[in-house]
C-alpha beads as a LAMMPS data file, in Angstrom:
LAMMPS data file: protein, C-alpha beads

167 atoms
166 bonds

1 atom types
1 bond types

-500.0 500.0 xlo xhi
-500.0 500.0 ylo yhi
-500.0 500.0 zlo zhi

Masses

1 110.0

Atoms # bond

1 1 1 0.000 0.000 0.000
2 1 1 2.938 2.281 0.936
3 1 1 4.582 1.693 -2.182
4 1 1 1.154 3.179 -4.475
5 1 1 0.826 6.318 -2.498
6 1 1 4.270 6.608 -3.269
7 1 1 4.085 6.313 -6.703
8 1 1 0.916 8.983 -6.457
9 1 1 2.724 11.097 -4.538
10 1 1 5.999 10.955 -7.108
11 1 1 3.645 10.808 -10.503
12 1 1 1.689 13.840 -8.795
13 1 1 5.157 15.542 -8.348
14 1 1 5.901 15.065 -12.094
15 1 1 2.653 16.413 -13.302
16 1 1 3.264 19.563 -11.448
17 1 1 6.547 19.937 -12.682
18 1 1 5.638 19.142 -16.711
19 1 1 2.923 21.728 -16.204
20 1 1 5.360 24.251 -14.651
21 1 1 7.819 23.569 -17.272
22 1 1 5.271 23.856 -20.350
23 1 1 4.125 27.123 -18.631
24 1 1 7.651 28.276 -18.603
25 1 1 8.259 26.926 -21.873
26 1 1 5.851 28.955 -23.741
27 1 1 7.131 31.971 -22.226
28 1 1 10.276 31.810 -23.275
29 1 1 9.319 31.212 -26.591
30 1 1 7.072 33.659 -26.954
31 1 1 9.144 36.346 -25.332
32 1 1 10.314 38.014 -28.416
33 1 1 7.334 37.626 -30.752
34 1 1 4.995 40.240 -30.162
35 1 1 1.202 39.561 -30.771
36 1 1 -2.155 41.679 -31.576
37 1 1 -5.334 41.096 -32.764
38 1 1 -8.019 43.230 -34.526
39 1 1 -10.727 43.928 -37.105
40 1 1 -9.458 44.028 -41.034
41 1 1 -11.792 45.393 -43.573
42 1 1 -11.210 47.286 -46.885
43 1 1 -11.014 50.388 -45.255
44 1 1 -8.870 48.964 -42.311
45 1 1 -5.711 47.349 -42.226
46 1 1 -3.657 45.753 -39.050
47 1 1 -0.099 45.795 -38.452
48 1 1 1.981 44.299 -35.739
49 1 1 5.653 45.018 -35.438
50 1 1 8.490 43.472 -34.243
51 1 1 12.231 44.793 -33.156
52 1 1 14.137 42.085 -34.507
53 1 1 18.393 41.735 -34.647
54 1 1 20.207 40.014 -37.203
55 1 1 23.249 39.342 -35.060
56 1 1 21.113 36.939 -32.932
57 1 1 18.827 35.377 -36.279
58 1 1 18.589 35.019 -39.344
59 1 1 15.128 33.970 -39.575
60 1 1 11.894 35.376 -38.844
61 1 1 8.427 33.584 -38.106
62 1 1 4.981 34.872 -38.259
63 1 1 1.252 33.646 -38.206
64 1 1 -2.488 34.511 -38.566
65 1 1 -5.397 33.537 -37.479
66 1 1 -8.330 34.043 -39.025
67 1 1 -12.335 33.459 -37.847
68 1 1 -14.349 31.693 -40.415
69 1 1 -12.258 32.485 -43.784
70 1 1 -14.384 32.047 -46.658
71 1 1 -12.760 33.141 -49.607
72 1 1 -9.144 35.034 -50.913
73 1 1 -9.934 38.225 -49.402
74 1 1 -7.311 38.649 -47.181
75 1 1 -3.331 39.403 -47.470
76 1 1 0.100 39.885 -45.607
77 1 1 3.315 41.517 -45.998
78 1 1 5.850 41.791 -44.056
79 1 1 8.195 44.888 -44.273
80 1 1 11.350 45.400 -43.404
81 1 1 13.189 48.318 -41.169
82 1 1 13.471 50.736 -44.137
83 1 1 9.353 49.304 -45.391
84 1 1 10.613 47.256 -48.212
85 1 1 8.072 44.234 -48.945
86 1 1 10.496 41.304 -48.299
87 1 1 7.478 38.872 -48.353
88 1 1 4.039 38.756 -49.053
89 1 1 1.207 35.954 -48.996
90 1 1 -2.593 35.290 -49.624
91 1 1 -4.237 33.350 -46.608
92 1 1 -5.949 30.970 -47.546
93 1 1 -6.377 28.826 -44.818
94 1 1 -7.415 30.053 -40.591
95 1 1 -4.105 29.583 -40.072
96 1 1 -0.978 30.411 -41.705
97 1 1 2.642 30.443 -40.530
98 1 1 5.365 30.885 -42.230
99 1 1 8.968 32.370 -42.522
100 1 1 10.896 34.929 -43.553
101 1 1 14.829 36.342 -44.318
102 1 1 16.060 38.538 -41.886
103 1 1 18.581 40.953 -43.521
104 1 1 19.158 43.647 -41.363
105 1 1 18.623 44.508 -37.550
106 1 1 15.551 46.972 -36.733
107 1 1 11.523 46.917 -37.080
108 1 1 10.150 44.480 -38.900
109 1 1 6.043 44.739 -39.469
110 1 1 3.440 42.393 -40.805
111 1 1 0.498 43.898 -42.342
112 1 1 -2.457 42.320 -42.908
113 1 1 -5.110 43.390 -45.527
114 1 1 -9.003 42.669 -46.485
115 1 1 -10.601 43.186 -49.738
116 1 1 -13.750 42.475 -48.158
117 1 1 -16.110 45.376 -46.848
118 1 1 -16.709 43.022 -43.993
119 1 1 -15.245 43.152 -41.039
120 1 1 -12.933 40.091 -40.270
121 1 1 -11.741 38.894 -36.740
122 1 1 -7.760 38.651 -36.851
123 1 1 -5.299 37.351 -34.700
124 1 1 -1.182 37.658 -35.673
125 1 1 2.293 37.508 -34.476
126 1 1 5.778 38.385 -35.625
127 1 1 9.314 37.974 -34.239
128 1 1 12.205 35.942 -34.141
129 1 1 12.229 32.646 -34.852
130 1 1 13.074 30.737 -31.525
131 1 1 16.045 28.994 -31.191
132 1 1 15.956 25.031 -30.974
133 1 1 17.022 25.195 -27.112
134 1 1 14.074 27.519 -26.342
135 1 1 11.836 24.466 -28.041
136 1 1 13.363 21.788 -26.649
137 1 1 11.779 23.534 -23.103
138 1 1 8.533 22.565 -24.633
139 1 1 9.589 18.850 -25.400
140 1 1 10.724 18.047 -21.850
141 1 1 8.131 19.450 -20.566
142 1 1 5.240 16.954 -22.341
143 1 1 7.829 13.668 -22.046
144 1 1 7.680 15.054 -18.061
145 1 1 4.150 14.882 -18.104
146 1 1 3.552 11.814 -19.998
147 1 1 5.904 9.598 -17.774
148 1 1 3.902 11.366 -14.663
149 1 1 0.520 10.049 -16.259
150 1 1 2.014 6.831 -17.031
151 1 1 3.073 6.533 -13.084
152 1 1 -0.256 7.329 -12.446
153 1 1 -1.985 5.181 -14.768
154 1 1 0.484 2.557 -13.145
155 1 1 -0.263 3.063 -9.741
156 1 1 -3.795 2.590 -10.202
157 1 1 -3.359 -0.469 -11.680
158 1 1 -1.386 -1.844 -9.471
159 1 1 -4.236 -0.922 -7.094
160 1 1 -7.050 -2.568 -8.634
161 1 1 -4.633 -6.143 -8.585
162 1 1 -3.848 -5.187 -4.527
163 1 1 -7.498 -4.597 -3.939
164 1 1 -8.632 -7.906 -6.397
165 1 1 -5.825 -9.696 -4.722
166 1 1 -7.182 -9.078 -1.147
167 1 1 -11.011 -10.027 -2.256

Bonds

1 1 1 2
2 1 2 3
3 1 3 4
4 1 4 5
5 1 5 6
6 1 6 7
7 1 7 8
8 1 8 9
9 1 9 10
10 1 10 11
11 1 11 12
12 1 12 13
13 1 13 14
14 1 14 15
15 1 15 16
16 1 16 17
17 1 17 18
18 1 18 19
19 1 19 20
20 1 20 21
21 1 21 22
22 1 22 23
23 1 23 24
24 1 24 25
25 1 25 26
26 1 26 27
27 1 27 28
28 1 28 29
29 1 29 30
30 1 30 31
31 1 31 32
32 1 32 33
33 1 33 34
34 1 34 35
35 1 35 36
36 1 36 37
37 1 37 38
38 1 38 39
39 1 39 40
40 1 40 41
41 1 41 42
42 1 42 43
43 1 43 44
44 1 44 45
45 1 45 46
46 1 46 47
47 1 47 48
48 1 48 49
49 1 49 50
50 1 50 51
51 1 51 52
52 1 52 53
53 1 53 54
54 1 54 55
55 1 55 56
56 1 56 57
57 1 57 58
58 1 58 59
59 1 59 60
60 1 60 61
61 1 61 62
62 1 62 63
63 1 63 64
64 1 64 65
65 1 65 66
66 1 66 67
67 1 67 68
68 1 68 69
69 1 69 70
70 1 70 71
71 1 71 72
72 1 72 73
73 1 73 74
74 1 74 75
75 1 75 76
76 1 76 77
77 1 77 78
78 1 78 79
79 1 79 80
80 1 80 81
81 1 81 82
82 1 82 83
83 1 83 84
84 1 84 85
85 1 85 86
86 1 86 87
87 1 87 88
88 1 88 89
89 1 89 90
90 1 90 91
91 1 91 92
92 1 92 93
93 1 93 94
94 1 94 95
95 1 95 96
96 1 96 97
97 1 97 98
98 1 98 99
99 1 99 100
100 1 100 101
101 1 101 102
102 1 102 103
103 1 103 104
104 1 104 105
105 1 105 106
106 1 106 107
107 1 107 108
108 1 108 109
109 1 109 110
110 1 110 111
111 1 111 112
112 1 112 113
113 1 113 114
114 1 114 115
115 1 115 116
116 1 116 117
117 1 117 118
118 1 118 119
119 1 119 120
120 1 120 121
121 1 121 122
122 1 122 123
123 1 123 124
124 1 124 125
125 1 125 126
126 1 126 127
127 1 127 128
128 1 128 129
129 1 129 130
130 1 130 131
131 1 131 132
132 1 132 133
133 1 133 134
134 1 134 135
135 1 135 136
136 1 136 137
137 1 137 138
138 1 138 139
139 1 139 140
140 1 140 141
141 1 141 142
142 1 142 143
143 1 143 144
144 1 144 145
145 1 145 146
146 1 146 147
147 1 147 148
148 1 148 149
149 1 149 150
150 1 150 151
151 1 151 152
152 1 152 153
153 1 153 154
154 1 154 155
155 1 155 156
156 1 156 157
157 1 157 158
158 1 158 159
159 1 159 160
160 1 160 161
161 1 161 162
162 1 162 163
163 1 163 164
164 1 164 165
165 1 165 166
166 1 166 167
């Protein structure tokens, strides 16, 4: 009996921690990308911008969201720190993510444009891309909290035998 509350106590323990660490995880990696969200229309555009520095990437990310996208009405561009179009995209789907060259250090934006006089629910994000040990936060974290399930799942089990066992 001891030895099931201890494995409660220990996959309990890990659970805590994975969720902790996942937390944690997602804040680092979202530091540096900055987010906003808004109405688009034909009238209205959005833009989001980030300060990005080519010493520390090359590569930039960014995504939309997009409520119930019906057709090709909406667009992005991202410019660079002098508002050169570097890249530029059709969304086509809710969500879109994609990449983009980094050249020089300073404010990169990401517009986002309607040809639709209705009003359209938008969600984006631009920055850095993160670096792989900034990810690999987010990996530990879910195997930690898939080994404290499986000690969980474990314990339980070996409960039900104890409790069949003693019948």
């Amino acid at each position: 009996m001891q030895k099931i509350g201890l494995m409660v106590v220990v996959s309990g323990t890990l659970i805590v921690i994975g969720l902790i660490l996942l937390a944690l995880g997602n804040q680092v990696i979202l530091d540096e990308i900055n987010q906003g969200n808004g109405i688009v229309s034909i009238n209205q555009d959005m833009m989001i911008s980030a300060d990005i520095d080519s010493q520390e990437t090359s590569i930039g990310i960014f995504a939309i969201q997009v409520m119930n996208i019906e057709e090709n009405i909406l667009s992005v561009k991202i410019l660079d720190p002098l508002d050169i179009e570097i890249s530029s995209t059709d969304i086509y789907e809710e969500t879109t993510e994609k990449t983009f060259n980094i050249l020089e250090t300073g404010e990169y934006k990401l517009v986002i444009q309607s040809t639709s006089n209705e009003e359209i629910q938008v969600f984006g994000a631009i920055g850095p891309l993160p670096d792989e040990n900034k990810k690999s936060l987010s990996y530990i974290s879910v195997a930690v909290l898939i080994i404290g399930m499986i000690v969980l799942i474990g314990s339980t089990i070996l409960k039900i035998k104890n409790r069949k066992q003693s019948v």
